[in-house]
C-alpha positions in Angstrom: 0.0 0.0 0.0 3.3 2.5 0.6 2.7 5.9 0.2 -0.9 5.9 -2.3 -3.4 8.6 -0.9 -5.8 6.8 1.2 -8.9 9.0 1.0 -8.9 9.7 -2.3 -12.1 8.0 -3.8 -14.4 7.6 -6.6 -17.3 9.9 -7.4 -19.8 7.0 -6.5 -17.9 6.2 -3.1 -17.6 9.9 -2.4 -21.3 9.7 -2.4 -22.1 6.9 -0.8 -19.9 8.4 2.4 -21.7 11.8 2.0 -25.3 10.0 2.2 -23.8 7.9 5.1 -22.8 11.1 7.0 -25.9 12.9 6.5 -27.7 9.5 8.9 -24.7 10.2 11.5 -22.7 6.7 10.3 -19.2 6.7 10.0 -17.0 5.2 7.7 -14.5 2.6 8.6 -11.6 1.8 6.3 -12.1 -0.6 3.4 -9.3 -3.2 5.0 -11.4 -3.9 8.2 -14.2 -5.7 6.0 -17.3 -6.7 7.9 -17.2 -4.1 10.8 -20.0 -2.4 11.5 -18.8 1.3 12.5 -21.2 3.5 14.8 -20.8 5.6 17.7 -18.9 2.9 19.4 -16.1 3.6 16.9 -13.1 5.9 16.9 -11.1 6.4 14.1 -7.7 8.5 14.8 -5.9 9.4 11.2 -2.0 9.0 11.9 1.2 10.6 9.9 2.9 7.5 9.9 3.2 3.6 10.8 4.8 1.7 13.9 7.3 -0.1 13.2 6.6 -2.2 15.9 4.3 -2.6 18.8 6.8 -3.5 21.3 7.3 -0.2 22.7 10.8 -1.5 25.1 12.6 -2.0 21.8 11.7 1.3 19.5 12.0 5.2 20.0 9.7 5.7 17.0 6.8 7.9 18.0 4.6 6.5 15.7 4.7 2.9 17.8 4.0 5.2 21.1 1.2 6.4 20.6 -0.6 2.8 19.3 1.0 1.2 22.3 -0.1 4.3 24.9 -3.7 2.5 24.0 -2.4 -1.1 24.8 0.0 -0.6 28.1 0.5 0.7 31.2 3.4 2.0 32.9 4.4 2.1 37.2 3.9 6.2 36.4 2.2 8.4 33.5 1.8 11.7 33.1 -1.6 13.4 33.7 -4.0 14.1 30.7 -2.7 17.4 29.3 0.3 17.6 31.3 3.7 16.6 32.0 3.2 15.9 35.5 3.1 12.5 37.3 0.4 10.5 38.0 0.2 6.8 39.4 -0.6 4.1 36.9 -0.3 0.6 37.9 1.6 2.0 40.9 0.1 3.6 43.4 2.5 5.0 45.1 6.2 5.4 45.8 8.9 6.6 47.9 13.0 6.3 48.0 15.5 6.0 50.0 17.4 8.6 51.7 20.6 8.0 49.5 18.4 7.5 46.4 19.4 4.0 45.9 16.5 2.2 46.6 13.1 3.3 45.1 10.0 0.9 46.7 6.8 1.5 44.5 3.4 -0.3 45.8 1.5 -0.9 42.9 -1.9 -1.4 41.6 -3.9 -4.4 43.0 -6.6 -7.0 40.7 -5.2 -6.1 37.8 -4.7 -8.3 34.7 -3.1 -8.4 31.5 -5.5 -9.2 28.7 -4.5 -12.8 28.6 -5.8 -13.0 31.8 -1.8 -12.7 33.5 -1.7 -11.2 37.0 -0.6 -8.2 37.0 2.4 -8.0 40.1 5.9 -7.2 41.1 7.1 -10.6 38.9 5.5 -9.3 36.2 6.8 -6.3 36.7 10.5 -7.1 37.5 10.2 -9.4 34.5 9.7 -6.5 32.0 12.9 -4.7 34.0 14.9 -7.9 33.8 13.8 -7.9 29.7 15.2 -4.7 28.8 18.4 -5.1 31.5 20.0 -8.2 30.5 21.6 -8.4 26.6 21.8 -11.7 26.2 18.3 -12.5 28.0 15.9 -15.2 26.2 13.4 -12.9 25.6 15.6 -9.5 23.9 13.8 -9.6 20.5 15.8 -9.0 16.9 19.0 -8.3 16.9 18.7 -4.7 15.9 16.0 -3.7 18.5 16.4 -0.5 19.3 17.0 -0.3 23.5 18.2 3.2 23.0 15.8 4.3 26.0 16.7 2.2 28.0 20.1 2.0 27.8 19.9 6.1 27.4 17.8 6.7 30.7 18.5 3.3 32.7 21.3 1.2 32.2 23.6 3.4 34.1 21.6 3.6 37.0 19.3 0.5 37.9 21.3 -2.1 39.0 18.1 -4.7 39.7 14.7 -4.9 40.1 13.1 -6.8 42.9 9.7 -8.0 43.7 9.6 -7.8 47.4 6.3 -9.2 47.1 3.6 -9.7 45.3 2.7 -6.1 45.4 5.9 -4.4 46.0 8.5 -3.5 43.3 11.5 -2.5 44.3 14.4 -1.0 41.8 18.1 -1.1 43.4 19.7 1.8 41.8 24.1 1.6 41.0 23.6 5.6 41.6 21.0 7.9 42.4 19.3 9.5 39.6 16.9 12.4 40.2 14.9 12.0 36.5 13.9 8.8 37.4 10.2 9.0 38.2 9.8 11.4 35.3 11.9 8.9 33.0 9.4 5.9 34.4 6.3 7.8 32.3 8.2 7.2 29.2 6.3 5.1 27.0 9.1 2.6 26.6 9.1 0.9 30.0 5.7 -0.8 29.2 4.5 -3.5 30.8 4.0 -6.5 28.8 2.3 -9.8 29.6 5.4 -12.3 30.6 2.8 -15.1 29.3 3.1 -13.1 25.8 6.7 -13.9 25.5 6.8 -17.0 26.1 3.9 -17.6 23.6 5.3 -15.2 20.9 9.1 -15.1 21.7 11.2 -11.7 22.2 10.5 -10.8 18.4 6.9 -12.0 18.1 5.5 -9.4 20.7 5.9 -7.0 18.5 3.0 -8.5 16.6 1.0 -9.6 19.2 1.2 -7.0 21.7 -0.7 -7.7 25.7 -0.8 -5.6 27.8 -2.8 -4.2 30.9 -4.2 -0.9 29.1 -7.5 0.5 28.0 -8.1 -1.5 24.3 -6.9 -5.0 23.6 -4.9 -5.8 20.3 -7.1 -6.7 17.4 -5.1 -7.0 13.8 -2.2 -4.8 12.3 -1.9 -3.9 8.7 1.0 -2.5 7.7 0.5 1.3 6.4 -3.0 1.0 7.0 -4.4 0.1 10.1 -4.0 -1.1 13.8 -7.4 -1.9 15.1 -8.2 -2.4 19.0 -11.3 -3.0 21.0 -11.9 -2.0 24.7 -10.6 -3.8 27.6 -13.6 -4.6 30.0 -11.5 -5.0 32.7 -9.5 -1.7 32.6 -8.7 -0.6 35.9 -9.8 2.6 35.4 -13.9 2.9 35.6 -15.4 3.9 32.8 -13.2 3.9 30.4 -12.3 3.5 27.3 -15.8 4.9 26.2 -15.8 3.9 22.8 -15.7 -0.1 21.9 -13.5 -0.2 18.9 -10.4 2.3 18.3 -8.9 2.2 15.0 -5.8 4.0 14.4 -5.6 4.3 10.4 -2.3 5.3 9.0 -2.6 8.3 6.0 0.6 9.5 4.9 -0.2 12.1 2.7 -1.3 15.2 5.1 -4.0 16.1 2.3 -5.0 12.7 2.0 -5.7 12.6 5.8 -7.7 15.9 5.9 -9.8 14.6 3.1 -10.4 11.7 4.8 -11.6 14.3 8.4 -13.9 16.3 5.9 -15.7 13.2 4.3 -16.1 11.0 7.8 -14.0 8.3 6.9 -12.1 9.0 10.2 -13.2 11.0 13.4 -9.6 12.7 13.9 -6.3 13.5 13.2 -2.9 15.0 13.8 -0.5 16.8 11.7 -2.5 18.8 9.0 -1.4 21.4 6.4 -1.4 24.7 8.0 -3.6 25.3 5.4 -6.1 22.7 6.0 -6.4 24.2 9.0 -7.5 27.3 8.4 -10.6 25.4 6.2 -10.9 23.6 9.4 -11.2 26.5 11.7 -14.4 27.7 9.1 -15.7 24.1 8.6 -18.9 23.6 11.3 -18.5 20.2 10.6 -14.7 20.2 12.6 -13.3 21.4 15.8 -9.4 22.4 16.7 -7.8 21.2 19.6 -3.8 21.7 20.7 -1.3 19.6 21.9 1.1 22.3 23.7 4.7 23.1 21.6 6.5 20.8 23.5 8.8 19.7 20.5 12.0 21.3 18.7 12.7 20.2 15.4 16.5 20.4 14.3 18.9 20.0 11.3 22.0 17.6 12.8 25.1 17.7 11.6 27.0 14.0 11.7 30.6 15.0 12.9 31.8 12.2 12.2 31.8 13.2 8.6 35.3 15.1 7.8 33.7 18.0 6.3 31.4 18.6 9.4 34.2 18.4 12.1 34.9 22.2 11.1 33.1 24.2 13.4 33.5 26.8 10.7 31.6 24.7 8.8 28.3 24.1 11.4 28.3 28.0 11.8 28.5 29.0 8.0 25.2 26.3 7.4 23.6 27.9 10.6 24.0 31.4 9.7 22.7 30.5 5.3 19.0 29.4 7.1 16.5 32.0 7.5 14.5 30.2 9.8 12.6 32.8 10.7 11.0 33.1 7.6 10.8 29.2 7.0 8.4 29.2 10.4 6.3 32.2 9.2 5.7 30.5 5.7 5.5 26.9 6.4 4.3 26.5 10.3 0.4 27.9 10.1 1.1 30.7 12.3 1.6 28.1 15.4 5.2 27.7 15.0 8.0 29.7 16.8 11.4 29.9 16.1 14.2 28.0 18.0 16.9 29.1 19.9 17.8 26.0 22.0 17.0 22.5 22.1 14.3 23.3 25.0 11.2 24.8 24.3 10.1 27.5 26.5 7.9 25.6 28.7 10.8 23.9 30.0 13.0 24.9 33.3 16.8 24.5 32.9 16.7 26.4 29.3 19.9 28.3 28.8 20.4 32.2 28.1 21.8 32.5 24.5 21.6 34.6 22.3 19.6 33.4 19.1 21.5 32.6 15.8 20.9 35.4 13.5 20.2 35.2 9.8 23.2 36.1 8.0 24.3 35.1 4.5 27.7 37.6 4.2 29.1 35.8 7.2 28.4 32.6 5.9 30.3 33.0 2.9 32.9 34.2 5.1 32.9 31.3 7.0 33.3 29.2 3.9 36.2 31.1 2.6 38.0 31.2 5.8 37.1 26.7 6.1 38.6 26.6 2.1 35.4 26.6 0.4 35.4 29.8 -1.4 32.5 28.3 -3.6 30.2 26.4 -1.2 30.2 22.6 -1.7 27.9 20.0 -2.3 26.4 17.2 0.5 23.5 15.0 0.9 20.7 17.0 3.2 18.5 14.0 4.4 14.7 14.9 5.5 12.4 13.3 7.2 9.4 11.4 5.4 6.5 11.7 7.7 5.2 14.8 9.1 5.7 15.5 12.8 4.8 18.4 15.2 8.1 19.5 15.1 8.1 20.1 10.8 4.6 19.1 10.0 5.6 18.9 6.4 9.4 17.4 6.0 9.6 18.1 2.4 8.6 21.6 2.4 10.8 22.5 5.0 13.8 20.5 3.7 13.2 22.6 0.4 13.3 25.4 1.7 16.4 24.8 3.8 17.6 23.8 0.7 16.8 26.8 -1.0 18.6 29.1 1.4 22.0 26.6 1.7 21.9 27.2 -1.8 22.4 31.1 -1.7 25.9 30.7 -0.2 26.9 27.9 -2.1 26.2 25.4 -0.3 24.2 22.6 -2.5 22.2 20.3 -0.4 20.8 17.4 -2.4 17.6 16.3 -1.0 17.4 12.8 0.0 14.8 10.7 1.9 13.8 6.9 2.4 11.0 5.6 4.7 10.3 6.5 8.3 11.5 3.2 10.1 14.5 2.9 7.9 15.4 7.0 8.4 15.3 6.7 12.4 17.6 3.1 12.0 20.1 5.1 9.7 20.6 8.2 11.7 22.2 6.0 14.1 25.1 5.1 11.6 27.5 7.7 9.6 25.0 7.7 6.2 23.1 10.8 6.8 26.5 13.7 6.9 22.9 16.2 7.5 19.8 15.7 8.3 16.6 16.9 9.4 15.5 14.7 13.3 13.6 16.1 16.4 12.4 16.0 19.6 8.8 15.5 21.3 9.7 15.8 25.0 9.1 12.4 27.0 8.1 14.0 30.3 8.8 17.4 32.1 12.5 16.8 33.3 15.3 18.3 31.4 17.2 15.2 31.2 14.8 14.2 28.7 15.9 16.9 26.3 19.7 16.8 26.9 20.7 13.8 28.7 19.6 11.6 26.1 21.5 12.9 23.1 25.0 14.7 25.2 26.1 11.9 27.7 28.5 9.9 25.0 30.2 9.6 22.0 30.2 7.3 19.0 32.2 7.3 16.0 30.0 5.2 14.1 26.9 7.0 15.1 25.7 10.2 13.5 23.4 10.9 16.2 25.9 11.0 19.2 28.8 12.3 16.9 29.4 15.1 19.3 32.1 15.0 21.5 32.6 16.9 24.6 33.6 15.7 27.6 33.2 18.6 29.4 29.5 18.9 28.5 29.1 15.1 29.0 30.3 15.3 32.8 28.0 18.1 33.6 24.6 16.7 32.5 26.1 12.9 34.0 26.4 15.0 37.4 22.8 16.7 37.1 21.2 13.5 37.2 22.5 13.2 40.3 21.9 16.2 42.3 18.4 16.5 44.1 18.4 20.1 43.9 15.9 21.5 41.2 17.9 24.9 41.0 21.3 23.8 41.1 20.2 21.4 38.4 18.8 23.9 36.5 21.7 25.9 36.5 24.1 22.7 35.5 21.7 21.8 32.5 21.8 25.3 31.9 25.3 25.8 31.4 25.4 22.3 29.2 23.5 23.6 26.6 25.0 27.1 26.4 28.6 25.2 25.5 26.3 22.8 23.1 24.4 25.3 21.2 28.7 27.3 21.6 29.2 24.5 19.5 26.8 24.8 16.7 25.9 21.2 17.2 22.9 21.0 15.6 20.4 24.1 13.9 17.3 24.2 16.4 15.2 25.3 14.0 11.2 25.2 15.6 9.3 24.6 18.6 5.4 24.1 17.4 1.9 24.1 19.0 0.5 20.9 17.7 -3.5 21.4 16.0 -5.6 18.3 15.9 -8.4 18.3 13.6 -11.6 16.7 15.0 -15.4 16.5 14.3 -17.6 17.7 15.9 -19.1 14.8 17.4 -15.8 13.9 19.0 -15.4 14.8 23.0 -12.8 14.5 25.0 -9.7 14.2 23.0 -7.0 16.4 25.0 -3.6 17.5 23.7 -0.7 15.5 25.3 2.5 17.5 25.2 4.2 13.8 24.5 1.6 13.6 21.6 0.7 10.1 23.1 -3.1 10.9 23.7 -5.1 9.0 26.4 -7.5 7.3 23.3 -10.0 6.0 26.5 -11.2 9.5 27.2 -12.7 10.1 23.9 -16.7 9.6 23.1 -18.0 9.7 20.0 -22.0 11.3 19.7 
């Protein structure tokens, strides 16, 4: 199915759906065949596929929010918000010295193969993600990078004290930890499940404790779920069936909004918008701009080692005109890799738009007349650039001014996040949808190492790498604000990486659609919504 325009129809069906939307039915996608849709249905139009639906082995956004319908975690973050609130813990408490976390969690719970829910289960999930050469890990390429970014240094073991008593025995202390825990990531998946579908297989067959039960997945089309009776929360999910029906094309997708073959969606033309906003049939709601979108340099390629270099490409970028055009009016420009929401943000001065020093900068690194490089962007649209190829073109465009000519290159979603962890992409287009309201999130993930062979951690600075490693250790909000501070002042010193937008997310919805809210993590809590 790839990349065709889902929504785009013939005359006939077009009228069929109209006729159907004047009696109040909506339209469910050709590929479920035989389901009845109705009021008990929820249709969410994504940007992009999972690329799998184990959540412990993939930092793609687009598997997060399918599995935030599926799992649980000890924490989450409240509906709208980044702060904590228990999930299938229900409370918590550590040590004095930080090295022992106890967290009493959620009683008569069950997975929805009918597994207990408890601390075995629990510190089976945390032994699964800990030990590299476990039975369960999953494909050799699985991607553990959140768990090796946010834990592995820290939690030494998980126990289960009892059945309703998890302990985690840290190596260190580390103050993002509870935030960390509401990462999507550290799911909770049925033990049972692995040993029925192996460490690879659970990425088909996911089971876990959350609102909606796996039903089918179709690849680039759809990933259908139906509510979980015995979901611990009361009352919820308060539809029966959530589809979550993948249409690339951002056009396609609105389409698709307008003629009721789906209820809502994220990531619309700025444009589509605006018909949107003067549409009766459609509502707006916001997910806050809790995202930067960046262009990374890989410094591991020779020509990007010259800071000269980094600066020159920096200064060629007009991003301030690129947000005005090409961001709806809900974009802002980027300074830092924070956005302004955030504590610990540093005080620097923004990169100004400047073309003459570029071409300075160029002479001065030996290229006199530019030079020519592969500029990778990203295929799906995100909050952060909600169209990648517009953007990228006009990046493009401006590089090209000072000579520098960027060839536009892309490739598909999954395959783009699993290459800009090797040397391939020299630039590229990547950003950031914060994980939770801790600042470690934003710069302890990508500034704590270095990698020669990987384009995403091919900045090296010790210096900067010692200060946020210390900041996860320090208790102190302040003083860690100041330390996280002072990291990214030397980063953004650097010219790193471009920061290039920070963006208030619109979803489009009809009008019969209630309770969808906004999650800064762009994970939405699917078992709040009604349809009428």
């Amino acid at each position: 199915m790839g990349n065709r325009l889902a929504g785009v129809r013939s005359p006939v069906a077009a009228l069929v759906a109209a006729a159907m939307l004047v009696m109040g039915i909506v339209v469910v996608p050709g590929s479920v065949t035989g389901w009845a849709a109705g009021p008990s249905t929820f249709i969410w139009g994504k940007s992009g596929d999972a690329d799998t639906l184990d959540n412990q082995v993939s930092s793609n956004g687009e598997t997060s929010e399918v599995t935030t319908q599926i799992f649980n975690l000890l924490v989450r973050a409240k509906p709208g918000q980044t702060g904590i609130e228990p999930d299938l813990a229900t409370s918590w408490s550590a040590s004095p010295d930080g090295l022992v976390w106890t967290f009493k969690l959620r009683r008569g719970v069950t997975f929805h193969d009918g597994t207990p829910w408890n601390a075995e289960a629990a510190k089976f999930n945390f032994d699964r993600m800990a030990d590299r050469n476990g039975p369960y890990r999953g494909p050799k390429d699985a991607d553990y990078s959140y768990w090796d970014g946010f834990m592995a240094d820290y939690v030494k073991e998980a126990k289960a004290v009892d059945p309703y008593t998890l302990q985690l025995v840290m190596k260190q202390p580390n103050a993002p930890l509870l935030y960390n825990l509401s990462i999507m990531a550290f799911e909770f998946n049925s033990p049972a499940s692995f040993k029925k579908y192996g460490g690879t297989g659970v990425g088909l067959h996911p089971v876990g404790t959350g609102p909606f039960k796996f039903v089918e997945w179709v690849r680039d089309d759809h990933v259908t779920m139906v509510a979980n009776p015995s979901f611990f929360r009361k009352g919820l999910p308060k539809v029966q069936r959530l589809i979550m029906r993948v249409i690339k094309d951002n056009a396609a997708r609105f389409l698709a909004l307008k003629s009721g073959e789906i209820n809502a969606m994220e990531a619309p033309n700025p444009d589509d918008v605006r018909v949107a906003q003067s549409d009766p049939n459609l509502k707006t709601v916001f997910r806050p701009a809790f995202n930067t979108g960046y262009i990374r340099f890989n410094m591991n390629d020779p020509l990007f080692k010259d800071k000269r270099i980094r600066e020159a490409t920096a200064l060629a970028i007009n991003r301030k005109a690129i947000v005005d055009a090409l961001y709806g009016g809900y974009g802002t420009v980027a300074n830092q890799h924070m956005p302004p929401t955030m504590w610990g943000r540093a005080d620097v001065p923004p990169i100004p738009y400047d073309p003459a020093k570029a071409k300075q900068l160029l002479a001065e690194a030996n290229y006199p007349n530019g030079f020519s490089v592969d500029f990778w962007y990203i295929p799906v649209s995100r909050p952060y650039f909600p169209n990648g190829k517009e953007i990228g073109t006009a990046v493009a465009s401006d590089l090209a001014k000072v000579g520098i000519r960027a060839h536009l290159m892309t490739e598909d979603w999954a395959t783009y996040l699993k290459d800009r962890s090797t040397n391939k992409f020299p630039m590229y287009m990547i950003g950031w949808i914060g994980d939770n309201g801790d600042p470690d999130d934003w710069l302890g993930y990508f500034f704590t190492k270095y990698d020669p062979n990987n384009a995403y951690y091919s900045y090296n600075n010790p210096a900067v790498f010692d200060l946020i490693n210390k900041a996860k250790l320090v208790s102190d909000q302040a003083t860690r604000a100041k330390m996280y501070a002072q990291a990214e002042s030397m980063i953004m010193a650097d010219y790193r990486d471009v920061p290039l937008a920070h963006a208030r997310v619109p979803l489009l919805v009809r009008k019969n659609v209630d309770g969808l809210i906004g999650q800064p993590d762009a994970n939405e809590y699917m078992e709040l919504v009604s349809v009428h």
